[in-house]
N, C-alpha and C positions, 0 to 999 in steps of 0.2 A: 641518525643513529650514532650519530660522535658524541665520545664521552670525554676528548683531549682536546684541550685549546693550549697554543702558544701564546707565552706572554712575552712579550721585546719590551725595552724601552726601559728597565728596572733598574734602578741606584746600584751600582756599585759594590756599596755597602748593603747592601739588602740579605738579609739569610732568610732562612727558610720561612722560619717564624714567623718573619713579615709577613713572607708569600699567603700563609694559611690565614692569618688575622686578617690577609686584604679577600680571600676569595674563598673563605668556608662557608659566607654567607650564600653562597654559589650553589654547593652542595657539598656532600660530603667527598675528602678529597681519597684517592687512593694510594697516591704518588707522585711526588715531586722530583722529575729529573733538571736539577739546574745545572746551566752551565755557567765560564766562567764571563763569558761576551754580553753579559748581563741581558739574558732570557733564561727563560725555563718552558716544560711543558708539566701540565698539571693533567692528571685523570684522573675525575671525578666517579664515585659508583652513583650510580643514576639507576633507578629502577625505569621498566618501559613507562609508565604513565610521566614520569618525571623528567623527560628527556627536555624539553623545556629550561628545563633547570641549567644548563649548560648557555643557552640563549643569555641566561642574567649575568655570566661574565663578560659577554662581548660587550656590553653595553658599560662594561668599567673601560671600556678602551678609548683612549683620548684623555684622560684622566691625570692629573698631575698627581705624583706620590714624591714624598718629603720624610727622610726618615729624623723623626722630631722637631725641633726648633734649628738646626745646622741649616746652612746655605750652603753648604760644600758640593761642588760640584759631583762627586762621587756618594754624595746622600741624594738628589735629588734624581728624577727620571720621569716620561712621560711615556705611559703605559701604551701598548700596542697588543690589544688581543683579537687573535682570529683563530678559527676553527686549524685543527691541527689534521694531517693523515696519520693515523696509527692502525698499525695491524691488527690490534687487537680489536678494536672498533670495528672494522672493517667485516673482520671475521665473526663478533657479535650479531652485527647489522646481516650480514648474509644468512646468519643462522635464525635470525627473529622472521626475516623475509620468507625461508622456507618452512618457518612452523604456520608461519598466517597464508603462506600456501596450502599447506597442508588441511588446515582448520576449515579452510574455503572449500579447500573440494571434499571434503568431508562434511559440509553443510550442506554443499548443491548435491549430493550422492544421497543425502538423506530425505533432503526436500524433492529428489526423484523419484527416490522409493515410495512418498508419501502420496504424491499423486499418481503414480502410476495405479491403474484398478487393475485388484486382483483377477490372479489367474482364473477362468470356467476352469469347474471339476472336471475331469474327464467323466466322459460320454462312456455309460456301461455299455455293454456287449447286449447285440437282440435275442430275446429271447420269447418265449408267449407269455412266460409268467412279467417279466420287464415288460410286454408289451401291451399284457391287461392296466398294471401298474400308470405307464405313461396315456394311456385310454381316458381311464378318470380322470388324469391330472387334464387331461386339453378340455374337461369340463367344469372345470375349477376356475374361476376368475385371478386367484392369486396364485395359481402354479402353471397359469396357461405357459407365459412365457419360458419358463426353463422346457417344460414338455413338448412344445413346438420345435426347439432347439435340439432337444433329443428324435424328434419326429424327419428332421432334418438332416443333420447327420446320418442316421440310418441308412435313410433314400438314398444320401451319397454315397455313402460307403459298396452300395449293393444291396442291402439286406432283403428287397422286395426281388420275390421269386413265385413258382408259381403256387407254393405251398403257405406263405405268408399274403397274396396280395390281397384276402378279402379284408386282412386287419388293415396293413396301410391302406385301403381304401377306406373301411369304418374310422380307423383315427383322419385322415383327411379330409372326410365330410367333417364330424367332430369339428377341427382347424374351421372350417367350411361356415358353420354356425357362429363361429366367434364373430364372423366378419360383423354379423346381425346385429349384436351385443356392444361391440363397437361403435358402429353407428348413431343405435341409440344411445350410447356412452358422451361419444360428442355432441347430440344435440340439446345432453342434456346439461352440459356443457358452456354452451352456448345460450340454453336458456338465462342458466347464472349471470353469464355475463351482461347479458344484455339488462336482467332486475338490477345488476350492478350501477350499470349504465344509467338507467332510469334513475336509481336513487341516488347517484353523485349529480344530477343533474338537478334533482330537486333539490339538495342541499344545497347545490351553489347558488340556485335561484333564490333561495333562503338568506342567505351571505351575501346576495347584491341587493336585496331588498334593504339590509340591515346598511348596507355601504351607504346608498342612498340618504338614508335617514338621518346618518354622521354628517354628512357632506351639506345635508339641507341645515343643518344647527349650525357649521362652521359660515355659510354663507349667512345665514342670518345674522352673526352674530358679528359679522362684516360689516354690517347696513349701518348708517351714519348715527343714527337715533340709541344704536347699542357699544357700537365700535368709541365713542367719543370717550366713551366713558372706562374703558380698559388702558392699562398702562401702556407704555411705550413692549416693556419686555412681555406683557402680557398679546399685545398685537402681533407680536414678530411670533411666537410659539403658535396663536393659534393659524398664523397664515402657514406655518411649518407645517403645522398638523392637516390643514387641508388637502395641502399640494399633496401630502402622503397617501392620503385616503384616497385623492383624487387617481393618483397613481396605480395602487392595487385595486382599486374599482375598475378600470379600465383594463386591467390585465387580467381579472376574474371575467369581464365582461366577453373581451375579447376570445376567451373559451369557449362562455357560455355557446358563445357567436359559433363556435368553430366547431361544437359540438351539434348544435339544428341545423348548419348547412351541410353536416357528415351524414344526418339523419334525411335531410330531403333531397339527397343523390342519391343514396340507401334505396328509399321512395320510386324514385324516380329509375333508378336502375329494376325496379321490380314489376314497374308498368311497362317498361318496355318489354322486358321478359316476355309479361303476361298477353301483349298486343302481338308477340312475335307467334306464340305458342296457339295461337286464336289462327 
């Protein structure tokens, strides 16, 4: 965050004028405090992206400066820049550090907000008209879940007495039947996946067949009676191209592989089942 470098080492004879003509290339300056022990300090106005810019005068440092054609000892000087302590700097750089403080936890506050899931509505109050209402919904595939939740709370709260329990028991058989719906939900589920199964597996059976077919051209074209006749750069590409094919042959193969021994444990987990079940 420093915007002030000290320069030592300056002629003499050096006025300001110099100073700017040697180090405006630097950036823009703001102020030059010289002294008479031949240094100065310079502060630059540096926007933040620009801070860098400050970096391009140390790198004048070491530097021999000559004012004109004179040899005079008081014309010549050998520059000495280093980063300088200024308060103002100081107090800049504090102030930038607690705005990108700021910024930060105003990003992580937002990015909280963002993933946190909203709040459930509160839960009405029971009533018989609320509890025809929640009745239907636990026969509903898409409103079961909220209606169960409301079936739930209730129970907790107290709600069931002796004047309400024929309903909670009609909505809890209700709950009762979903289980049914469920299950057939998943098996059919499960069907999916397994056609899924099936036809990634013929695909890739597909894919090795075609592997094969590559891999028989690259080796044929290997054989002395073909290969004699291919250039030098022409040999070397198709021996590349083999070893490649050779490679992801083997890696589709080795799935293949990995997927009929998952199916004949599958198998075999199901005989023993069915010998135990006997």
């Amino acid at each position: 965050g420093c915007k002030t470098v000290f320069v030592g080492g300056l002629p003499e004879n050096g006025t300001e004028q110099i100073i700017v003509e040697v180090f405006e290339q630097c950036g823009e300056i703001i102020a030059i405090r010289k002294s008479k022990k031949n240094f100065c300090h310079i502060r630059f106005h540096i926007r933040f992206a620009e801070e860098y810019m400050v970096d391009k005068a140390l790198y004048l440092s070491g530097y021999r400066i000559r004012l004109g054609s004179s040899t005079d000892k008081k014309d010549t000087g050998r520059l000495h820049v280093d980063f300088a302590q200024a308060r103002d700097d100081l107090y800049e750089w504090e102030c930038k550090q607690r705005m990108l403080a700021r910024e930060e936890r105003h990003r992580r506050r937002m990015e909280e907000e963002r993933l946190r899931p909203p709040s459930p509505p509160p839960v009405v109050h029971y009533s018989d008209h609320e509890c025809s209402i929640v009745a239907e919904k636990l026969k509903d595939d898409s409103k079961f879940s909220e209606a169960v939740q409301t079936l739930l709370t209730w129970i907790e709260r107290g709600e069931v007495n002796r004047r309400s329990a024929n309903n909670f028991y009609s909505m809890i058989q209700s709950a009762n039947s979903h289980v049914r719906r469920l299950v057939n939900e998943k098996a059919a589920h499960e069907k999916d996946m397994e056609e899924a199964k099936e036809k990634f597996k013929q695909a890739l059976s597909g894919i090795l067949i075609q592997f094969e077919q590559i891999v028989a051209v690259y080796h044929s074209a290997s054989k002395q009676k073909a290969w004699d006749h291919f250039t030098k750069a022409q040999r070397k590409n198709i021996s590349v191209w083999c070893k490649q094919a050779e490679e992801i042959r083997n890696i589709h193969n080795d799935e293949l592989m990995g997927i009929r021994r998952e199916e004949e444990m599958e198998m075999s987990d199901e005989e023993i089942e069915e010998t135990t079940e006997k």
